[in-house]
PLY file of the C-alpha trace (Angstrom):
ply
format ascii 1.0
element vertex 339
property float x
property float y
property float z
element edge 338
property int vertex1
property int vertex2
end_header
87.51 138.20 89.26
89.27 141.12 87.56
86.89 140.32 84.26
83.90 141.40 86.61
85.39 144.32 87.95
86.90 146.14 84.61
83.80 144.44 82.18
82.97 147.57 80.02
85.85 149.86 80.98
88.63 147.88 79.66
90.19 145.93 76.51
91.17 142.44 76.37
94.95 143.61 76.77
93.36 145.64 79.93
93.66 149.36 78.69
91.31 152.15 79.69
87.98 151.33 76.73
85.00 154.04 76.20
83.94 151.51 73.33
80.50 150.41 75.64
80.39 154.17 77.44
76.70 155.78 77.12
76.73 158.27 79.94
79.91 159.79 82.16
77.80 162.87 83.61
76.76 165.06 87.01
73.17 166.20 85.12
70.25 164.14 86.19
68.22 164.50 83.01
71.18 162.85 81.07
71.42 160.52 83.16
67.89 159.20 83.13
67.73 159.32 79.20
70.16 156.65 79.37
68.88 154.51 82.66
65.52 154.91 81.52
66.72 153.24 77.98
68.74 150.99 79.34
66.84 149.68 82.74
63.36 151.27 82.85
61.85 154.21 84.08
62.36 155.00 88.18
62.05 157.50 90.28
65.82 158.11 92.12
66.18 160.63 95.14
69.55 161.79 96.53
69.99 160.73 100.26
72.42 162.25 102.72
74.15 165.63 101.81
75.23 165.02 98.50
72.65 166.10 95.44
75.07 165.89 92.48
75.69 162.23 90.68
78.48 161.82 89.97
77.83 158.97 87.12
79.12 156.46 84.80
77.38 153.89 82.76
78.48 151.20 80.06
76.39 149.06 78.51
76.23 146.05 75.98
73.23 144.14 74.48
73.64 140.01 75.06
70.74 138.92 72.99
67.75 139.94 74.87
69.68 140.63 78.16
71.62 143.93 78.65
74.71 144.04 80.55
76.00 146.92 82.37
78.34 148.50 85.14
76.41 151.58 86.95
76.78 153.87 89.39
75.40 157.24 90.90
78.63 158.08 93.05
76.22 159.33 95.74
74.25 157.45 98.17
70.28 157.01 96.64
66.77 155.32 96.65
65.16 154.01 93.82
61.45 153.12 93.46
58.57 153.38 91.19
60.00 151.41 88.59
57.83 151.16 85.56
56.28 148.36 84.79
55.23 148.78 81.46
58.68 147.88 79.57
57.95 144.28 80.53
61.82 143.91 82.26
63.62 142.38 85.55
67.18 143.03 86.83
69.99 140.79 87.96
71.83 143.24 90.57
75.48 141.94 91.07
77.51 144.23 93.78
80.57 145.10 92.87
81.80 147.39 95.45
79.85 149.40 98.41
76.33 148.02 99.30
72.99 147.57 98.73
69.58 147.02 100.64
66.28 146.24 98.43
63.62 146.24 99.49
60.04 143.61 98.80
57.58 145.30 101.49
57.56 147.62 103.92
59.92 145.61 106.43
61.21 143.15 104.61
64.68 143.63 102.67
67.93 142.01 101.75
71.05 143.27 102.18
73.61 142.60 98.93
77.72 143.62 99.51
80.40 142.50 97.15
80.49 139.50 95.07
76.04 139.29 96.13
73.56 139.78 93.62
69.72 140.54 93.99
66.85 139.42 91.35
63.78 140.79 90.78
61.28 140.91 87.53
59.78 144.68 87.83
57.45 144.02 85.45
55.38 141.61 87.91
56.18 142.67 91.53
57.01 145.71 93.47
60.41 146.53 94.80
62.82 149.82 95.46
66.52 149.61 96.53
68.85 152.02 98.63
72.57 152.11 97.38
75.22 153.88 99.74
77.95 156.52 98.43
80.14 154.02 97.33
78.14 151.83 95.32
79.07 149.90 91.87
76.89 147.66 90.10
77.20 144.84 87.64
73.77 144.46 86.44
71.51 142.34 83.87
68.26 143.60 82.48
66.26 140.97 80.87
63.15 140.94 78.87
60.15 139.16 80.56
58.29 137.68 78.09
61.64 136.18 76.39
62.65 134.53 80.11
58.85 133.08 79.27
59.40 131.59 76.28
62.90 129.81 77.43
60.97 128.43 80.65
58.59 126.94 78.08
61.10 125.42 75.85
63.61 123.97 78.70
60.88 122.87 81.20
58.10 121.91 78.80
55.39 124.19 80.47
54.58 128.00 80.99
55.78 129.11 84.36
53.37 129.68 87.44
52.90 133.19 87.35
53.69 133.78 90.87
57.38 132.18 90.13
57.72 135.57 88.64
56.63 137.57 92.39
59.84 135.78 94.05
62.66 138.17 94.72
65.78 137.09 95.93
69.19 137.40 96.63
71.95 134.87 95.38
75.49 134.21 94.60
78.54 135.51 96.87
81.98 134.18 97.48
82.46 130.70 95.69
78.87 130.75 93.92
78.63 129.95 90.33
76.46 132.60 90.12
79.78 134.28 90.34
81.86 131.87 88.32
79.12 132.28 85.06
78.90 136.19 85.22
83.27 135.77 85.37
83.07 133.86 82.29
79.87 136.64 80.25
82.33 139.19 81.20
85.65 137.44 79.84
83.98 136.50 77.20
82.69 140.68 76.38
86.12 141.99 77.02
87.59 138.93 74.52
85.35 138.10 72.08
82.80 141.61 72.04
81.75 141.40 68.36
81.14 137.94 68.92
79.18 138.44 71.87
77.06 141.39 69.87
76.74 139.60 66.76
77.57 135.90 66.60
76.73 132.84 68.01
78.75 133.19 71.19
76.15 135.98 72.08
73.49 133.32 71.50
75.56 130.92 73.29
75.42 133.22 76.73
72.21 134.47 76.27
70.56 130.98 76.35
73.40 129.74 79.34
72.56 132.94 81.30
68.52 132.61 80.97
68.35 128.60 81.82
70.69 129.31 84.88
68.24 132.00 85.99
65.17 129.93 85.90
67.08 127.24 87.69
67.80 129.53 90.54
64.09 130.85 90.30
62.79 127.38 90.52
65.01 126.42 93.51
63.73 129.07 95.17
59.60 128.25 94.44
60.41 124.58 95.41
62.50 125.10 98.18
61.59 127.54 100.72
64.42 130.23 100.56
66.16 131.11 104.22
64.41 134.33 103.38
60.75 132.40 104.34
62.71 130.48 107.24
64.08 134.05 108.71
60.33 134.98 108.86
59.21 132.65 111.27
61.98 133.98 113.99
60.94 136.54 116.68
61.12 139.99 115.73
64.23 140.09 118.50
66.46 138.26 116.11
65.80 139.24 112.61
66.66 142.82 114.44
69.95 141.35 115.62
70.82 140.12 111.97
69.94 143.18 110.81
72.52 144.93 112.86
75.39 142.34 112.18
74.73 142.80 108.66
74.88 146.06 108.94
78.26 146.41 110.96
80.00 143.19 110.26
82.91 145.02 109.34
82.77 146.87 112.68
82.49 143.18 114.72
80.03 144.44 117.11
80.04 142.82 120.23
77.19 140.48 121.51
76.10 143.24 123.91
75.81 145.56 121.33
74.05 143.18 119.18
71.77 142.71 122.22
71.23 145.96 122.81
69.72 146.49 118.65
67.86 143.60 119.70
65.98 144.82 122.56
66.74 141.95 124.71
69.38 140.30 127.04
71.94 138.57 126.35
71.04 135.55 127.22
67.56 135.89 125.62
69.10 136.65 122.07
71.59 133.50 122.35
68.65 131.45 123.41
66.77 132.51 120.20
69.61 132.15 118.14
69.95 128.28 119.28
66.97 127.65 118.92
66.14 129.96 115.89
69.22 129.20 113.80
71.06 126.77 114.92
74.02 128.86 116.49
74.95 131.13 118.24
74.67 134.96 117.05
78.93 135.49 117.26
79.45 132.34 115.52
76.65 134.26 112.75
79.08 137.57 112.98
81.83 135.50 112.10
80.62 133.90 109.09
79.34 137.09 108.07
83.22 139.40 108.19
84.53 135.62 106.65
82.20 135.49 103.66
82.92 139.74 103.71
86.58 138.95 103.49
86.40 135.89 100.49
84.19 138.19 98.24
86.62 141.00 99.13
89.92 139.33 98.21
87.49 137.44 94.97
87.44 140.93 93.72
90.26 142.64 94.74
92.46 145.50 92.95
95.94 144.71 92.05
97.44 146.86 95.29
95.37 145.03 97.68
96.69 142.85 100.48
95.32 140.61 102.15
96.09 142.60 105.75
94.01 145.20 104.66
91.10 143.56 103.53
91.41 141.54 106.47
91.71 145.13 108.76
88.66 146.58 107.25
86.39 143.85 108.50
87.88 143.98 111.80
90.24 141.33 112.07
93.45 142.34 113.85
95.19 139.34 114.85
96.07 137.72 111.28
97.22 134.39 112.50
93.75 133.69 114.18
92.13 135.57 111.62
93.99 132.55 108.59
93.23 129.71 110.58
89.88 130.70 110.47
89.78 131.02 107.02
91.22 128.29 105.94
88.73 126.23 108.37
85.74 127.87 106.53
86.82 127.59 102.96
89.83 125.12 102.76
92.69 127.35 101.76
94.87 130.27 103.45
92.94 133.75 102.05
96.77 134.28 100.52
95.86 131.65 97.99
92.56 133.25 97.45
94.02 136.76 97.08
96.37 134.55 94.59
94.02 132.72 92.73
92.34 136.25 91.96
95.56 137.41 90.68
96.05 134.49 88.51
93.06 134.99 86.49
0 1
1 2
2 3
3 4
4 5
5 6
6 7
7 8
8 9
9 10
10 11
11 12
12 13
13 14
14 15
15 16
16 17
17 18
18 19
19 20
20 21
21 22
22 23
23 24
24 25
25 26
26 27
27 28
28 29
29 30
30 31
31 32
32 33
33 34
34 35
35 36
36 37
37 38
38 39
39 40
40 41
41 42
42 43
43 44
44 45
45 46
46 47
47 48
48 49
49 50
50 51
51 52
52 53
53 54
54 55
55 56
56 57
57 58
58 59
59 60
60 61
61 62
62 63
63 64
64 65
65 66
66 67
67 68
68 69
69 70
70 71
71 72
72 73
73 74
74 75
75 76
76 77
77 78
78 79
79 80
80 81
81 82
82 83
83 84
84 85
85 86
86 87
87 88
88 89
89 90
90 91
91 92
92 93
93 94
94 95
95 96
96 97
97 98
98 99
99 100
100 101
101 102
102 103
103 104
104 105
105 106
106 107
107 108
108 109
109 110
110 111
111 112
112 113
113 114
114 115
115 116
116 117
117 118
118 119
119 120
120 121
121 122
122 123
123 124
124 125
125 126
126 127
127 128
128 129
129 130
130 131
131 132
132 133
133 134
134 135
135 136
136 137
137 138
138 139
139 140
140 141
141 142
142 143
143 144
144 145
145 146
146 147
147 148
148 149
149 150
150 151
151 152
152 153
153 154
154 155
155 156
156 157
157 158
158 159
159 160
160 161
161 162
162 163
163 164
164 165
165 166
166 167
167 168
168 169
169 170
170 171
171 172
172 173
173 174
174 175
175 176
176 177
177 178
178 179
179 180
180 181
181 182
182 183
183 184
184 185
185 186
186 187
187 188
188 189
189 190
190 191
191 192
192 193
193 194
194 195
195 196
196 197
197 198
198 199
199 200
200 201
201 202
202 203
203 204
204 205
205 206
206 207
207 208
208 209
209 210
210 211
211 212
212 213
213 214
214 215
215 216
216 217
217 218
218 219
219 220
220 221
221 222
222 223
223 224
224 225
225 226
226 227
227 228
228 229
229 230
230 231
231 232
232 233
233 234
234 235
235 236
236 237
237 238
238 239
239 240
240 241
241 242
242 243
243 244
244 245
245 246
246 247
247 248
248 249
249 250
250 251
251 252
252 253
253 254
254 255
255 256
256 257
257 258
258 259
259 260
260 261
261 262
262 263
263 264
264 265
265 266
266 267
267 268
268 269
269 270
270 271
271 272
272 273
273 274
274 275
275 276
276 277
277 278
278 279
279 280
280 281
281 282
282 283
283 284
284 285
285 286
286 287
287 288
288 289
289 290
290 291
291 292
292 293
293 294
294 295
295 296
296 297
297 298
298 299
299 300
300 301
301 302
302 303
303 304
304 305
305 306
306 307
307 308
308 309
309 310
310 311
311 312
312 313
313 314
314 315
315 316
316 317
317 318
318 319
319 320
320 321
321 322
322 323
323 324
324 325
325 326
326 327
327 328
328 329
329 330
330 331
331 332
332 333
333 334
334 335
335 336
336 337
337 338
């Protein structure tokens, strides 16, 4: 997935490329000239320590969608975004994390390889991003999402289809596999992309696929609606795990977030979900691992990935990976490397 990662910042033969740059800067007020122009306006507040950006941000136009790789280099929230410009966002993680918010309590949690979509211009939302955040992001125009819906599925869209916010693709997804291609394509083919019908091509490809996953998501309740109907106990004990997969908590300490006993929290998790809340940890540091090595820099190994999400015993650690997705995460690491 190196075409995700370097989209914007390098040439098709892989050099360094300011060609797409609009903004390298530590000033706020440049900054938000260009993330107003190319996103919409927002209020952003420095958390933690830290109240310098440290920013870069590249940008391309895709017919009506805008593609671009962000980042603040400090941990911040965003909120208040306006919604007079009529725009949504397609929020692909590249590296760090994200939590966005819908209401007061409810969020989702995005790390590499996830993506979060939201039209601003019809619901509220605001979004945390820690220190070490990157972002691959879409910004589309509203009313031209509209008109496709119209033309591909014969009939406006229910304007609460538009409320839904939701988080998709991750390790494997083809969420993944089209943005691989819209960003091979922009490194390859850019004037193409800007100007000719290949831009036309991806803009009308990216927009259907959108709606599709919008659609899904109206006609089949999301795990997001399911995950509402659990006790409070163990959406707090998925919070946690989420939060410090890469840690692998143990199931007292996930108890203890929870509020409960141990037993208590693996009854609810039986009977809640289907399994039990280690077997949940472990599919969370596998799926962390996958999108890891999907995306991974050239000096990465597959030990160290592996060590930063807690897995010490490598042997284990492959057979359970290839059990989950079907290959040894060597050939994924490979794979990556081959592309």
């Amino acid at each position: 997935m190196d075409s995700i990662r370097h989209v914007l910042v390098r040439d098709h033969l892989g050099q360094p490329s300011a060609r797409h740059r609009l903004v390298a800067s530590r000033d706020w007020d440049d900054i938000r000239q260009w993330s107003d122009r190319v996103y919409m306006p927002y209020r952003v507040t420095p958390l933690g320590k830290s109240r310098t950006p440290d920013s870069v941000l590249d940008a391309c136009r895709i017919g009506h969608f805008t593609l671009s790789r962000f980042k603040y280099g400090i941990p911040v929230n965003i909120r208040d975004f306006s919604s007079e410009t009529g725009t949504g966002m397609v929020l692909t993680t590249l590296q760090g994390s994200a939590r966005h918010w819908s209401e007061a309590h409810t969020f989702s949690d995005t790390g590499v390889g996830d993506a979060f979509v939201v039209d601003n211009s019809r619901t509220h939302y605001w979004v945390d991003f820690d220190e070490h955040h990157l972002q691959v992001n879409l910004t589309f125009e509203h009313d031209a999402l509209a008109a496709l819906h119209e033309r591909w599925f014969g009939q406006p869209a229910d304007e609460r289809l538009w409320q839904l916010k939701f988080r998709l693709g991750g390790a494997g997804s083809s969420w993944l596999g089209l943005l691989n291609y819209l960003c091979q394509c922009v490194t390859e083919h850019p004037d193409a992309v800007a100007t000719g019908p290949l831009g036309k091509h991806l803009e009308e490809m990216l927009g259907v696929h959108l709606l599709t996953q919008w659609r899904a998501q109206r006609e089949q309740p999301s795990h997001a609606s399911a995950y509402r109907l659990a006790p409070r106990h163990v959406l707090a004990a998925e919070r946690h795990l989420r939060e410090h997969a890469r840690h692998a908590p143990t199931l007292t300490e996930l108890a203890t977030a929870a509020g409960v006993s141990v037993r208590t929290l693996n009854q609810a998790f039986r009977t809640y979900r289907g399994t039990s809340p280690m077997a949940a940890l472990k599919e969370q540091r596998l799926q962390g691992v996958r999108a890891e090595l999907l995306l991974a820099e050239g000096t990465a190994t597959v030990q160290s990935i592996a060590g930063d999400w807690g897995f010490v015993n490598l042997g284990l650690f492959a057979r359970s990976y290839r059990e989950r997705f079907g290959e040894l995460p060597s050939q994924t690491l490979q794979q990556r490397r081959l592309h």
